[in-house]
C-alpha positions in Angstrom: 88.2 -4.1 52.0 91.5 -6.0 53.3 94.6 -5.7 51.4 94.8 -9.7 50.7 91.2 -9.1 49.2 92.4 -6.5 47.2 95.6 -8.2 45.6 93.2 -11.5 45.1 90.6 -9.5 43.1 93.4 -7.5 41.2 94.9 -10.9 40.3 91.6 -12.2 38.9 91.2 -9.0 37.1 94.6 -9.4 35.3 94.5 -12.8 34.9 91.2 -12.4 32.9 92.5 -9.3 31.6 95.3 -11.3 29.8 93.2 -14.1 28.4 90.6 -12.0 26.6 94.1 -10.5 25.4 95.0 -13.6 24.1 91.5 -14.2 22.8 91.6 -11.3 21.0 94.6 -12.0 19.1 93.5 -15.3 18.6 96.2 -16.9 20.0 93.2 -19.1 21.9 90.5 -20.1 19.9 87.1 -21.6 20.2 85.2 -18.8 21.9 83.0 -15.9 20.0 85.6 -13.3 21.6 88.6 -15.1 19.5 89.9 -13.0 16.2 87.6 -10.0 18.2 89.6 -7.0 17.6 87.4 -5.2 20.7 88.7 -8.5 23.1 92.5 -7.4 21.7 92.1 -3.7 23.2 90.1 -4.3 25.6 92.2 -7.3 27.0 95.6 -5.5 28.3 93.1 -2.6 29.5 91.3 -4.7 31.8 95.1 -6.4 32.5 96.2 -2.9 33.7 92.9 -2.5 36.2 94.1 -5.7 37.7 97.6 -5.0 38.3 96.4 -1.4 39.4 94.0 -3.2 41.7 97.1 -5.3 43.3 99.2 -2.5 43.9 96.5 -0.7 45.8 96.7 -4.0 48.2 99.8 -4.2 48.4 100.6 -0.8 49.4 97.9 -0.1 51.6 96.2 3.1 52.7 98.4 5.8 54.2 97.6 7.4 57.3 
């Protein structure tokens, strides 16, 4: 894949990362996944996968 690709899909990733996070702790409400102790963990897991995602587009491959 490009690297722009990659730092799009790793910023989607966190981004949704983060707001099962936020789910989880039920800081936002109205969804099944708020108060969901599985969304809390699971949330700033899927947040690192993002950012790890980014990083891989922003540095590139090495030859």
């Amino acid at each position: 894949m490009k690297k722009s690709l990659w730092v799009v899909v790793g910023g989607v990733v966190a981004v949704l990362g983060l707001l099962f996070t936020l789910q989880g702790t039920n800081v936002i409400g109205g969804s099944a996944m708020s108060g969901t102790t599985f969304w809390a963990v699971a949330g700033p897991i899927i947040f690192l996968i993002g950012l790890a995602l980014g990083a891989v587009g922003i540095r590139g491959r090495r030859r």
